[in-house]
PDB file with SEQRES, HELIX, SHEET and CRYST1 records, atoms N, CA, C and O in Angstrom:
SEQRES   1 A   82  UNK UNK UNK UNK UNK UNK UNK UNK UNK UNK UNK UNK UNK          
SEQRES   2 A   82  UNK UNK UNK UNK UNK UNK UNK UNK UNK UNK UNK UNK UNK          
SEQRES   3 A   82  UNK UNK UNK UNK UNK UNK UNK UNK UNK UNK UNK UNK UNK          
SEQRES   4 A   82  UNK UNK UNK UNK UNK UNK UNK UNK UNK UNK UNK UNK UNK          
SEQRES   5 A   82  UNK UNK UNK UNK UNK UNK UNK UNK UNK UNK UNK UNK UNK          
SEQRES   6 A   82  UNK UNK UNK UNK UNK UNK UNK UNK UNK UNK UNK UNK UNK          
SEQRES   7 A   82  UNK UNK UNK UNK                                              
HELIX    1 AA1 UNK A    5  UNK A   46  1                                  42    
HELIX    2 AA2 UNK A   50  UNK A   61  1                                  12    
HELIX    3 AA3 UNK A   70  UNK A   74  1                                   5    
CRYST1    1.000    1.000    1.000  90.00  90.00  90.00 P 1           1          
ATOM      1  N   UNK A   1       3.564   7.665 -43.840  1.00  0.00           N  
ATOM      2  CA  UNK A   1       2.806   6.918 -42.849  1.00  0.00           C  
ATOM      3  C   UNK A   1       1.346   6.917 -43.289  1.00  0.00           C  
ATOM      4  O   UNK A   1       0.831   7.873 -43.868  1.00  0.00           O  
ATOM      5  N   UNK A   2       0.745   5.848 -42.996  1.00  0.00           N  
ATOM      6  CA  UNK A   2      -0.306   5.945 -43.987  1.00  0.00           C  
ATOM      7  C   UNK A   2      -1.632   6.306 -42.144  1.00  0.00           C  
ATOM      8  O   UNK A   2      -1.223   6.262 -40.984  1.00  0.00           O  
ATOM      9  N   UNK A   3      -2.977   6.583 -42.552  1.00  0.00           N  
ATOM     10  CA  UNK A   3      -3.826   6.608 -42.070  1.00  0.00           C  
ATOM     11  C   UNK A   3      -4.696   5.980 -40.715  1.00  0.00           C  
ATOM     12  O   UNK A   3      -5.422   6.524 -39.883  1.00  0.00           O  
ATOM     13  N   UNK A   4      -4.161   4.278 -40.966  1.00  0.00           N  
ATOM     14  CA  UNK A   4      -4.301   3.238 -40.230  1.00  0.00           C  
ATOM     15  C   UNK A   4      -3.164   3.024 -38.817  1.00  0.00           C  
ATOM     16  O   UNK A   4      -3.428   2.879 -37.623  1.00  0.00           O  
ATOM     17  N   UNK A   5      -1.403   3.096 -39.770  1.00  0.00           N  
ATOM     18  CA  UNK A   5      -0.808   3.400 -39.148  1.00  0.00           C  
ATOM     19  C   UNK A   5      -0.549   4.606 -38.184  1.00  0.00           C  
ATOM     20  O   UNK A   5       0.103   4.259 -37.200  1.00  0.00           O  
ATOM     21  N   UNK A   6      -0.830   5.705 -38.202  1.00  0.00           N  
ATOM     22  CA  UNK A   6      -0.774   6.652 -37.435  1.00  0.00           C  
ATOM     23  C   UNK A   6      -2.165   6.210 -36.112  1.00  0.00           C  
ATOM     24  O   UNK A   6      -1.979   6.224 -34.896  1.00  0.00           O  
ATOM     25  N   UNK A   7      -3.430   5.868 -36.786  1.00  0.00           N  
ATOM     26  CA  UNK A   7      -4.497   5.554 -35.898  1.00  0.00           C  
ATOM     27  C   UNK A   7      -3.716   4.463 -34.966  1.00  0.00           C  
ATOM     28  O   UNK A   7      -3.421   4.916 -33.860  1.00  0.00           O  
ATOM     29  N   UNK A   8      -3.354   3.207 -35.187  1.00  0.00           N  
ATOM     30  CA  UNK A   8      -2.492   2.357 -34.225  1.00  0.00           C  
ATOM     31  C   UNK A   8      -2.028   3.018 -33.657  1.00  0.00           C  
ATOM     32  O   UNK A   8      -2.801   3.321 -32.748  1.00  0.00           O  
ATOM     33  N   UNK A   9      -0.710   3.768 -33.534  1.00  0.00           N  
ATOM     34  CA  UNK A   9      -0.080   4.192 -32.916  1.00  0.00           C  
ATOM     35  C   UNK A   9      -0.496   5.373 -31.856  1.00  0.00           C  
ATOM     36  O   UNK A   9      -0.061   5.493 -30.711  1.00  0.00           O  
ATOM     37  N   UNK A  10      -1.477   6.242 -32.545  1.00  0.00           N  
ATOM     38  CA  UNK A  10      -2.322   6.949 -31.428  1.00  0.00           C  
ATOM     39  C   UNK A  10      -3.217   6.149 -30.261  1.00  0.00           C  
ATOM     40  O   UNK A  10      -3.621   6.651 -29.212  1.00  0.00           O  
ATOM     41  N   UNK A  11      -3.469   4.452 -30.821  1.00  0.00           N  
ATOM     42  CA  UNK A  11      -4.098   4.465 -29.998  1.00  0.00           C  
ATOM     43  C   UNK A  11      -3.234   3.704 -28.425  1.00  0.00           C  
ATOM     44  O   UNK A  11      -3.383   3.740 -27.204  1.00  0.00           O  
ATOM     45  N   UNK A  12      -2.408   3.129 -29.333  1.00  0.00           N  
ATOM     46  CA  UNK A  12      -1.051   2.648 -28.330  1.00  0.00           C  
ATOM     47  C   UNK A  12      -0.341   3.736 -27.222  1.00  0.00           C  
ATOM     48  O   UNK A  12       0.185   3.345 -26.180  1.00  0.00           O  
ATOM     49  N   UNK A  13      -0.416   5.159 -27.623  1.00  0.00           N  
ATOM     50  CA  UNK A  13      -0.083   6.008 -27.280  1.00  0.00           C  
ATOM     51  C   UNK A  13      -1.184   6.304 -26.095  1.00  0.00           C  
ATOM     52  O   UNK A  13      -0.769   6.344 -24.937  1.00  0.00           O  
ATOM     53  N   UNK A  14      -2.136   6.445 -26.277  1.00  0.00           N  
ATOM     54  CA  UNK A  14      -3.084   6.719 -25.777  1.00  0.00           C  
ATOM     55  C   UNK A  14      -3.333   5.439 -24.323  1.00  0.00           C  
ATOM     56  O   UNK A  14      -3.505   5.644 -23.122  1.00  0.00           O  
ATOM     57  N   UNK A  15      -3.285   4.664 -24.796  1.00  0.00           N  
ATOM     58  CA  UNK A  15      -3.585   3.243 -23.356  1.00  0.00           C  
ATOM     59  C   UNK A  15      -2.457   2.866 -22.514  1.00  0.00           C  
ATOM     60  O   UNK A  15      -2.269   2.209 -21.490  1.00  0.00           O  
ATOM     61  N   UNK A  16      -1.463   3.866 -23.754  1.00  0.00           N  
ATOM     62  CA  UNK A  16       0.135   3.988 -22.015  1.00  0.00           C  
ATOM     63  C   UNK A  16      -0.354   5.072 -21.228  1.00  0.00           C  
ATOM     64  O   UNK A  16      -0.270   4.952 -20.005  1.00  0.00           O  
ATOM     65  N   UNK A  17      -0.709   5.816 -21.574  1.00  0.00           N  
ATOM     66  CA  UNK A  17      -1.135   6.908 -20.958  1.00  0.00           C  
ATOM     67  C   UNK A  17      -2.344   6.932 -19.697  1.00  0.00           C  
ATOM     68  O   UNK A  17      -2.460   7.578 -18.657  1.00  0.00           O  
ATOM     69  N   UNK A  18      -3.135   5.907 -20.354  1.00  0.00           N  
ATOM     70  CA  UNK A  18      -3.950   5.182 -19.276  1.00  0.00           C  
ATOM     71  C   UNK A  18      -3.636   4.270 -18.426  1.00  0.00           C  
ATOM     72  O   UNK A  18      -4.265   3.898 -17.435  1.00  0.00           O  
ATOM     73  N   UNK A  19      -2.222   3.766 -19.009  1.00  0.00           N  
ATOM     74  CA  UNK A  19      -1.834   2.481 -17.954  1.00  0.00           C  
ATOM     75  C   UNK A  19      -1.005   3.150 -17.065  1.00  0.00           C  
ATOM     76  O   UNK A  19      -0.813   2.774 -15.908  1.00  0.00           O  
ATOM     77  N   UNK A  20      -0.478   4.191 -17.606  1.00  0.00           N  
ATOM     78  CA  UNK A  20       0.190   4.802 -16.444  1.00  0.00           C  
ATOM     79  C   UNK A  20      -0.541   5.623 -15.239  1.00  0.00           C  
ATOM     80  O   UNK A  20      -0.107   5.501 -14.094  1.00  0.00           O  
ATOM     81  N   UNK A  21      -1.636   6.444 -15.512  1.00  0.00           N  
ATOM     82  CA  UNK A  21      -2.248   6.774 -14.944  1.00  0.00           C  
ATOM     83  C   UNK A  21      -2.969   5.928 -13.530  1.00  0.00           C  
ATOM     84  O   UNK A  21      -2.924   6.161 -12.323  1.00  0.00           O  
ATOM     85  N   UNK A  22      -3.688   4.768 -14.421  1.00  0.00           N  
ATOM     86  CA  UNK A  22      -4.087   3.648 -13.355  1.00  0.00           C  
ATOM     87  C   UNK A  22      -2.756   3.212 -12.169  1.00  0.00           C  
ATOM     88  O   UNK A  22      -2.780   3.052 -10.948  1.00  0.00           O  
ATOM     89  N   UNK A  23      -1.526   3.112 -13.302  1.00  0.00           N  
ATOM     90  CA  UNK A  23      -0.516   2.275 -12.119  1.00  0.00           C  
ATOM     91  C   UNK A  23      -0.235   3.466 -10.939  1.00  0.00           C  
ATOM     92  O   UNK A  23      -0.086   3.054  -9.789  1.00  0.00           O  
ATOM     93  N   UNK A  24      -0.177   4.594 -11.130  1.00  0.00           N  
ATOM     94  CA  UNK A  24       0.231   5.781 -10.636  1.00  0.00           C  
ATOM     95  C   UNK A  24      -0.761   5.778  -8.926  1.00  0.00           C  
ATOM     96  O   UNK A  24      -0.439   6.027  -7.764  1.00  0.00           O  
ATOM     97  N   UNK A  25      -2.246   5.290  -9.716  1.00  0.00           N  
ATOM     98  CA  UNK A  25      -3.289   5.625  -8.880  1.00  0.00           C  
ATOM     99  C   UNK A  25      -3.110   4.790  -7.605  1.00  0.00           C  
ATOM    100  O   UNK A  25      -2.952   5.116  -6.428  1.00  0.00           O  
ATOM    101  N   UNK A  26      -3.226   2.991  -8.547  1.00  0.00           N  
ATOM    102  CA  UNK A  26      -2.973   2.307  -7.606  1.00  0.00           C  
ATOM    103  C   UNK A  26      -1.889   2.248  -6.471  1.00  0.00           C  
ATOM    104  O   UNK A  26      -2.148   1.862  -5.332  1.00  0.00           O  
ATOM    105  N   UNK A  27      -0.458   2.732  -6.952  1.00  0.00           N  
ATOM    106  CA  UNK A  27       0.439   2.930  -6.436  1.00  0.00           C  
ATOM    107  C   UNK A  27       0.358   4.186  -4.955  1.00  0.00           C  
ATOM    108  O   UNK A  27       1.012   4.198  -3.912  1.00  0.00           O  
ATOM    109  N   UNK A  28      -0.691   5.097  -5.441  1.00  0.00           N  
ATOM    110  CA  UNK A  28      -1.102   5.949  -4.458  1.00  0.00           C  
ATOM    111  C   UNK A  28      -2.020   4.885  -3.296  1.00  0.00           C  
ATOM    112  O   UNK A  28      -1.607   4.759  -2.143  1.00  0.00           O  
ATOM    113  N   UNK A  29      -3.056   4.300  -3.692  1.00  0.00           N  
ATOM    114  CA  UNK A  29      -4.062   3.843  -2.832  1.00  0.00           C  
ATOM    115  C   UNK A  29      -3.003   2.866  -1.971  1.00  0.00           C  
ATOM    116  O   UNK A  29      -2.992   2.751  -0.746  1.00  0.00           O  
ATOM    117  N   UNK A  30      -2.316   2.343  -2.709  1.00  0.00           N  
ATOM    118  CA  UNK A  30      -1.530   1.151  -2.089  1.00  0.00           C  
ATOM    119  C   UNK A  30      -0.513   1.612  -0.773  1.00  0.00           C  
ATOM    120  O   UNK A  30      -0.218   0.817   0.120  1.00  0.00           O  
ATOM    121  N   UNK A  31       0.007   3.151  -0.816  1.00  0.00           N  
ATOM    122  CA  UNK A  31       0.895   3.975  -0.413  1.00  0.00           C  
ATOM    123  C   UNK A  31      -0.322   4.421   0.992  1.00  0.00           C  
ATOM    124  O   UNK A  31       0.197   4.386   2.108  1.00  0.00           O  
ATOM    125  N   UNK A  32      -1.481   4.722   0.957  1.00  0.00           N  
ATOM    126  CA  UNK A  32      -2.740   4.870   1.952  1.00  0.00           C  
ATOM    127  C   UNK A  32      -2.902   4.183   2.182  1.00  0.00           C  
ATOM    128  O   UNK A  32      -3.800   4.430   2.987  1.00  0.00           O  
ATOM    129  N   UNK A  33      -2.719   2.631   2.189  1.00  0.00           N  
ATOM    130  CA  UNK A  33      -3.454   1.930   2.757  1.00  0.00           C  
ATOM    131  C   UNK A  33      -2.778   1.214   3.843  1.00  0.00           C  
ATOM    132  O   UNK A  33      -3.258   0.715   4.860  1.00  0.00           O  
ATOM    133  N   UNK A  34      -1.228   1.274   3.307  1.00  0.00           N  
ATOM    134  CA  UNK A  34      -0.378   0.866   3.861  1.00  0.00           C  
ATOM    135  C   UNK A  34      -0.332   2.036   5.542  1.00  0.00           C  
ATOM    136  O   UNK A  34      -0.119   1.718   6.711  1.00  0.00           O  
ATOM    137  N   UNK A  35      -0.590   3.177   5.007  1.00  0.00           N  
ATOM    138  CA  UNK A  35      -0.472   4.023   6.238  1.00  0.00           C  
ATOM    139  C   UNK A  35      -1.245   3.750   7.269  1.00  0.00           C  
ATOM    140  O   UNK A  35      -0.924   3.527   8.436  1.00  0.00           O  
ATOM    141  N   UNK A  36      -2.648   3.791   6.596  1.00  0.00           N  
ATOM    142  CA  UNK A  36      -3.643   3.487   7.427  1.00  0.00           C  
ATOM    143  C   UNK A  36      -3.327   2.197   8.130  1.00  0.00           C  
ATOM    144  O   UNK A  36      -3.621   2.582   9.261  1.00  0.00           O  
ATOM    145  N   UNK A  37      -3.013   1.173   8.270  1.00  0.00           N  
ATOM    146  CA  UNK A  37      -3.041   0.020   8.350  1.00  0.00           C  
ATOM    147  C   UNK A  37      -1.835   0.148   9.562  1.00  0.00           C  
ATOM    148  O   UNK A  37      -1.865  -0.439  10.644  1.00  0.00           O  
ATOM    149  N   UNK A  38      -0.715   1.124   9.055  1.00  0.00           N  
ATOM    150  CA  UNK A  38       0.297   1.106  10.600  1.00  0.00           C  
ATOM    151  C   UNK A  38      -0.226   2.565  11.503  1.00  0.00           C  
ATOM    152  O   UNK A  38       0.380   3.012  12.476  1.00  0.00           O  
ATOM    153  N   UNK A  39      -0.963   2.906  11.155  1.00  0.00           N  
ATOM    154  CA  UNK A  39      -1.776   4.530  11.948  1.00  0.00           C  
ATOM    155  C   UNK A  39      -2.631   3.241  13.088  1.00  0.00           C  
ATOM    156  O   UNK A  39      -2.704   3.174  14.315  1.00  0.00           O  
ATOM    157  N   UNK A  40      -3.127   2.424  12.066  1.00  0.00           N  
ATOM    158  CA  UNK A  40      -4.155   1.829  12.959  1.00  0.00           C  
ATOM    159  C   UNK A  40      -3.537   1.188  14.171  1.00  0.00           C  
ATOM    160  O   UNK A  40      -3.949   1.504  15.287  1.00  0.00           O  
ATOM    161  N   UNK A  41      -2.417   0.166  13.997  1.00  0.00           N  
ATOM    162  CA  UNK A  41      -1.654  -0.564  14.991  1.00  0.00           C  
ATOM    163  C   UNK A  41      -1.457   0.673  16.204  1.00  0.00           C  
ATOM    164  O   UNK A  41      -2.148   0.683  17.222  1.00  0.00           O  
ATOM    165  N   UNK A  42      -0.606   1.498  15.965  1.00  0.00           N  
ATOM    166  CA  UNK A  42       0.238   2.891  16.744  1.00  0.00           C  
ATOM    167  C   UNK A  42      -1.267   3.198  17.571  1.00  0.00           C  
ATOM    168  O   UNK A  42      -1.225   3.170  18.801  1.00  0.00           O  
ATOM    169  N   UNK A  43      -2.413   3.451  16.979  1.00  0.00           N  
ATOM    170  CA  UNK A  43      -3.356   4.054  17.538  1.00  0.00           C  
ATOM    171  C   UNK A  43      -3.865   2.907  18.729  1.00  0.00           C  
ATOM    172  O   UNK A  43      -3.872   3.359  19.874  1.00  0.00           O  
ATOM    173  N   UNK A  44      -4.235   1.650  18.588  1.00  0.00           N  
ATOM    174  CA  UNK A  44      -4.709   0.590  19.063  1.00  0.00           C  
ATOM    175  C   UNK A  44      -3.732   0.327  20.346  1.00  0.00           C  
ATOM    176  O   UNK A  44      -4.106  -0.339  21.311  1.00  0.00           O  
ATOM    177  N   UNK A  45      -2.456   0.914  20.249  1.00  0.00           N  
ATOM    178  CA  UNK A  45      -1.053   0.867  21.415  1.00  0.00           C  
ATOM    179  C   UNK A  45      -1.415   2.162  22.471  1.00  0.00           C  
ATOM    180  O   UNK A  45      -1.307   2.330  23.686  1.00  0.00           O  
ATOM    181  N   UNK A  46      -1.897   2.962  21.349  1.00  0.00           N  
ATOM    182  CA  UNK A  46      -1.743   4.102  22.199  1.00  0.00           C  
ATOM    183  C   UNK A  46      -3.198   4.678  23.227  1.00  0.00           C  
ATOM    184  O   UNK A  46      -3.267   5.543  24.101  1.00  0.00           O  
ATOM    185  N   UNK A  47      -3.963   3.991  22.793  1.00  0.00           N  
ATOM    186  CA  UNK A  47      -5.595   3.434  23.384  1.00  0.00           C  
ATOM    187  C   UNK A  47      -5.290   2.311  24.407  1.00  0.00           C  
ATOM    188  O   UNK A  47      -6.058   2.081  25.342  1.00  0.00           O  
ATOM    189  N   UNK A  48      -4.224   1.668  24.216  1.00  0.00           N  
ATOM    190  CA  UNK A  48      -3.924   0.520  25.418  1.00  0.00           C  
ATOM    191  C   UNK A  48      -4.887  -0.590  25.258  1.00  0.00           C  
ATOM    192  O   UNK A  48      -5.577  -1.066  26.159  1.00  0.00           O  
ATOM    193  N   UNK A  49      -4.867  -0.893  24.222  1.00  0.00           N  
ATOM    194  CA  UNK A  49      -5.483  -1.878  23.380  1.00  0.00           C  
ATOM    195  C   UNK A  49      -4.502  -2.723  23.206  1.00  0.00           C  
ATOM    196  O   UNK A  49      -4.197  -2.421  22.052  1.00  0.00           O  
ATOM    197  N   UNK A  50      -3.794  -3.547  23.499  1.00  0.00           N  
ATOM    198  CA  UNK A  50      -2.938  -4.538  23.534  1.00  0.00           C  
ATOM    199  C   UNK A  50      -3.270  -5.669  22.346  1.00  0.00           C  
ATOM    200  O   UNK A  50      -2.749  -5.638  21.232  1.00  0.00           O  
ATOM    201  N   UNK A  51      -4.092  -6.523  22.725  1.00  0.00           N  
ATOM    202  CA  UNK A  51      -4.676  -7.506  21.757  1.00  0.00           C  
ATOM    203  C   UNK A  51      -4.843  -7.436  20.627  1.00  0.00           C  
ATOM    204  O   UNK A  51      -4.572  -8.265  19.758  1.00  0.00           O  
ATOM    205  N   UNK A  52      -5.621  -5.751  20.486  1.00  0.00           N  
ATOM    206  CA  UNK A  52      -6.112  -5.863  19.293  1.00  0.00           C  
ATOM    207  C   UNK A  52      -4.800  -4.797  18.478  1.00  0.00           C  
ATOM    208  O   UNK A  52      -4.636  -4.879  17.261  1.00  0.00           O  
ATOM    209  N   UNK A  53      -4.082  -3.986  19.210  1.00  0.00           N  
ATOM    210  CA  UNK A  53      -3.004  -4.113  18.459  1.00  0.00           C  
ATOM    211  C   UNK A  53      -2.235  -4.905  17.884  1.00  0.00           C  
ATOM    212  O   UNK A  53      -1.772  -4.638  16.776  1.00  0.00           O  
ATOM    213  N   UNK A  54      -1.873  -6.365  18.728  1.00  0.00           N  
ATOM    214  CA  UNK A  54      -1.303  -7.439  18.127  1.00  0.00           C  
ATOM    215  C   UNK A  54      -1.732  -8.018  16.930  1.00  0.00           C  
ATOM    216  O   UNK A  54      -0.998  -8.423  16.029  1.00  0.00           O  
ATOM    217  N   UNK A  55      -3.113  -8.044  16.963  1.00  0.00           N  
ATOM    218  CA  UNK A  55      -4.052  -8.702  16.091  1.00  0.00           C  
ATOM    219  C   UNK A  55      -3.837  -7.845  14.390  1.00  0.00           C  
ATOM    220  O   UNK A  55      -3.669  -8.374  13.291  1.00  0.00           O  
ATOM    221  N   UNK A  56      -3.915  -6.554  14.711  1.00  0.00           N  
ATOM    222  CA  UNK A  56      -3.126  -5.766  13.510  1.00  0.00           C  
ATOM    223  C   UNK A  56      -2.229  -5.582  13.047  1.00  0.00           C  
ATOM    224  O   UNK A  56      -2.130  -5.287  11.855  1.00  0.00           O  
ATOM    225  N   UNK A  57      -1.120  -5.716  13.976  1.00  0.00           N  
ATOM    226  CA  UNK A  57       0.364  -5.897  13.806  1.00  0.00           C  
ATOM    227  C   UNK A  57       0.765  -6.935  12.518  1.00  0.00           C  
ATOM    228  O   UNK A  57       1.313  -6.770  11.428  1.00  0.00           O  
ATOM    229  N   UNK A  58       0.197  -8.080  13.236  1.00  0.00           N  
ATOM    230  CA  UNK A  58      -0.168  -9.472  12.653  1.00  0.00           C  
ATOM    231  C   UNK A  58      -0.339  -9.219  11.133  1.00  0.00           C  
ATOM    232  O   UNK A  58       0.461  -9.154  10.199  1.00  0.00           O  
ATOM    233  N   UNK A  59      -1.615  -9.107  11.233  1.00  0.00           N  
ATOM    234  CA  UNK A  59      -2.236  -8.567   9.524  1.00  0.00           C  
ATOM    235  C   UNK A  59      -1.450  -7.645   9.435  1.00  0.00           C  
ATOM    236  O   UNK A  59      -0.470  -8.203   8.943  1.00  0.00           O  
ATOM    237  N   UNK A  60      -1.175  -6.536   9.577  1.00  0.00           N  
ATOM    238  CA  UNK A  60       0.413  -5.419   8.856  1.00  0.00           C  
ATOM    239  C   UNK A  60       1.488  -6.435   8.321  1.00  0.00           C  
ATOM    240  O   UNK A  60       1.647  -6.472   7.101  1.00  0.00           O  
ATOM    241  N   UNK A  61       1.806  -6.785   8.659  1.00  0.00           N  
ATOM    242  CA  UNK A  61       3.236  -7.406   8.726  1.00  0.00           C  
ATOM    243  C   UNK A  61       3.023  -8.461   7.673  1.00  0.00           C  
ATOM    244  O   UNK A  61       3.747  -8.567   6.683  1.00  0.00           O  
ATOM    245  N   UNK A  62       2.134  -9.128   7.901  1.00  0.00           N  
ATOM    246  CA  UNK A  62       1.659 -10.357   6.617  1.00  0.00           C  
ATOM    247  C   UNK A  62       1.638  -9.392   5.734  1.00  0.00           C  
ATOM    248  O   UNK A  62       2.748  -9.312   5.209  1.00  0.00           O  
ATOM    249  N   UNK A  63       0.746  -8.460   5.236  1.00  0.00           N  
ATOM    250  CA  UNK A  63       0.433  -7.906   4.143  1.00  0.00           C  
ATOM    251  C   UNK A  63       1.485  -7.012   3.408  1.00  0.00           C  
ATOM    252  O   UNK A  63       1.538  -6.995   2.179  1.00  0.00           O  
ATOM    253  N   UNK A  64       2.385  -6.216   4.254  1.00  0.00           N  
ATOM    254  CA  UNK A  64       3.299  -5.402   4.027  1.00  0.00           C  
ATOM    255  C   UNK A  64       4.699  -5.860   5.084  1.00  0.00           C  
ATOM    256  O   UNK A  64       4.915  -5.299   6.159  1.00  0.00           O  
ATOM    257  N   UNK A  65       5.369  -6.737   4.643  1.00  0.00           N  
ATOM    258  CA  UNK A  65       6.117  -7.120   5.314  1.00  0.00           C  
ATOM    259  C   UNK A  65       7.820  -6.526   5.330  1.00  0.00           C  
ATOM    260  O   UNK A  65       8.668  -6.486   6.221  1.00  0.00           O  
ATOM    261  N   UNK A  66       7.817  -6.176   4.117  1.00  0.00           N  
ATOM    262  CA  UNK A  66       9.041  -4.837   3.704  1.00  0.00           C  
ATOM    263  C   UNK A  66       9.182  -3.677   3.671  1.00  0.00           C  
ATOM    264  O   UNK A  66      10.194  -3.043   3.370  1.00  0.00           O  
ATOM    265  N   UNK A  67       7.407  -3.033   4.212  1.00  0.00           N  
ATOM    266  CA  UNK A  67       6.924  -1.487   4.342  1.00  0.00           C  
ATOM    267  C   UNK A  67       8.299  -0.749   5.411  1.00  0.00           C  
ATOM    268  O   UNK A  67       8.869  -1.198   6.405  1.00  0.00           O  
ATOM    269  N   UNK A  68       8.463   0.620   4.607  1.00  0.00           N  
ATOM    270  CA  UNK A  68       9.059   1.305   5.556  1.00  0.00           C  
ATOM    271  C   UNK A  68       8.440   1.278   7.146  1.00  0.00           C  
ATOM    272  O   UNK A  68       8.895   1.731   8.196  1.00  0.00           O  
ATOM    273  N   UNK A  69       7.635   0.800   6.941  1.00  0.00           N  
ATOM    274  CA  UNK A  69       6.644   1.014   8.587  1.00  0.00           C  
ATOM    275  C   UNK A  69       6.892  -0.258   9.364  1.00  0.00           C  
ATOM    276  O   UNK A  69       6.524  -0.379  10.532  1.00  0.00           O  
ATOM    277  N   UNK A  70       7.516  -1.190   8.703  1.00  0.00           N  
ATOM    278  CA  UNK A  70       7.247  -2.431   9.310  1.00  0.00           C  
ATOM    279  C   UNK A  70       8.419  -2.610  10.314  1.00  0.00           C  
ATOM    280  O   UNK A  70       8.508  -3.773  10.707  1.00  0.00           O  
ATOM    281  N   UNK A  71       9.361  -1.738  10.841  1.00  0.00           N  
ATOM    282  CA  UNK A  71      10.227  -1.570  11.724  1.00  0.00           C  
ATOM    283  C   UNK A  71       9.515  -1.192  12.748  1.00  0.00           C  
ATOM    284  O   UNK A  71       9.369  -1.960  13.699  1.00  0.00           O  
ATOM    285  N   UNK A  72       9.180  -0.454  12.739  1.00  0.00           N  
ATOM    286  CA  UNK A  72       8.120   0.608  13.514  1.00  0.00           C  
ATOM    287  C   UNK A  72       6.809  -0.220  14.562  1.00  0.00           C  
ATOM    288  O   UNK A  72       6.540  -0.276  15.762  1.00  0.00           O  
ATOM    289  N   UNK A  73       6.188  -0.838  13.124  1.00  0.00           N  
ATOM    290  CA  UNK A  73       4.869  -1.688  13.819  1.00  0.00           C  
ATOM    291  C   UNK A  73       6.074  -2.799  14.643  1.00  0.00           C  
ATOM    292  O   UNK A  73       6.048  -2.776  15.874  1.00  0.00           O  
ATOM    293  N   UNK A  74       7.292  -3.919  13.822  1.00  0.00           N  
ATOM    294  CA  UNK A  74       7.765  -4.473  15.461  1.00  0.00           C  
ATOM    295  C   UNK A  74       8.231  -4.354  16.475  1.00  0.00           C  
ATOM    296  O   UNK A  74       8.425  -5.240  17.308  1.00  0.00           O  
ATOM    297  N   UNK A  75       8.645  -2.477  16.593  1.00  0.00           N  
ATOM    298  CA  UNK A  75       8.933  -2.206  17.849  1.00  0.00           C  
ATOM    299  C   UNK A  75       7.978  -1.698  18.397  1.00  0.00           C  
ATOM    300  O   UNK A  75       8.340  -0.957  19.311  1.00  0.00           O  
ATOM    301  N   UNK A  76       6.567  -1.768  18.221  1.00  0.00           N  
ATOM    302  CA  UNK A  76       5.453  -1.200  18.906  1.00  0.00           C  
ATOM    303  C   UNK A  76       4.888  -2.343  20.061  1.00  0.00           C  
ATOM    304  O   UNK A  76       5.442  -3.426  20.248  1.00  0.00           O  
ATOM    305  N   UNK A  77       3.393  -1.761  20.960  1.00  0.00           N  
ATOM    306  CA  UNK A  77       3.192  -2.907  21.125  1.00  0.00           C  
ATOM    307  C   UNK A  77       2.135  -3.855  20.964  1.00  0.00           C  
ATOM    308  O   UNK A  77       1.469  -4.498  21.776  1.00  0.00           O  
ATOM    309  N   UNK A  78       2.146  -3.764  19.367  1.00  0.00           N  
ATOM    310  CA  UNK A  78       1.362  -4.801  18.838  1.00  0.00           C  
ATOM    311  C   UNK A  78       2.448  -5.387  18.579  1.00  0.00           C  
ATOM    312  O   UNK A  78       2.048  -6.182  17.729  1.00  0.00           O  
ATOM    313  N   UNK A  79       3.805  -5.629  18.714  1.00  0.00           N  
ATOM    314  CA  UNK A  79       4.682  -6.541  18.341  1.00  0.00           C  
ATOM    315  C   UNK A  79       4.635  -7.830  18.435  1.00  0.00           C  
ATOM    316  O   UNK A  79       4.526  -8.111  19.629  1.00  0.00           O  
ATOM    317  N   UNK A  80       4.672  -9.121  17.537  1.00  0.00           N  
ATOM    318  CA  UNK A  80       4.046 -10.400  17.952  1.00  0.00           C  
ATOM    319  C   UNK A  80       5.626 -11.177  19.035  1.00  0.00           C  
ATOM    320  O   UNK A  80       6.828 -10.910  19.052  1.00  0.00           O  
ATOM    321  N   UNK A  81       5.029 -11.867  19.552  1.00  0.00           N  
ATOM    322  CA  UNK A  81       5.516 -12.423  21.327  1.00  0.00           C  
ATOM    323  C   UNK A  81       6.625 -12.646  20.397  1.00  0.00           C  
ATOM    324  O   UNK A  81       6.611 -12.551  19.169  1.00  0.00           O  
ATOM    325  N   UNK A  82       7.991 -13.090  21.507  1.00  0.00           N  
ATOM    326  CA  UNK A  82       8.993 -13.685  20.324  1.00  0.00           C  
ATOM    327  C   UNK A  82       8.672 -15.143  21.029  1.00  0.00           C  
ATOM    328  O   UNK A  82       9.176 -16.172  20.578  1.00  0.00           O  
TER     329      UNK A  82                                                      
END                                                                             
């Protein structure tokens, strides 16, 4: 293996290592944000905030519409009218 080749390959080695890292991260923030976002609805229900639970529900549901949470936020009551 010559000199060049080994350098390629370290550096290929090296930017999976970073891509995984990043996807890992994002995958975390994405995993928080999602929480936050149905913490917020539950909280806005449980304040007796009606409206503005709906109003979050709304945006939840658009944004994360297959979230484990998204059962949850439509049996709450930010649930949108049927």
């Amino acid at each position: 293996m010559t000199t060049a080749s080994a350098n390629r390959k370290g550096k290929v080695i090296r930017r999976s290592k970073r891509y995984k890292a990043a996807a890992a991260a994002a995958g975390a923030a994405r995993a928080v944000s999602i929480a936050e976002a149905s913490t917020r609805v539950l909280a806005l229900c449980a304040a007796g905030k009606t409206s503005d639970a709906r109003a979050a529900a709304q945006d939840f549901l658009a944004k994360y519409p297959r979230s484990p949470s998204a059962p949850r936020i439509r049996a709450s009551c930010g649930a949108p009218a049927p």
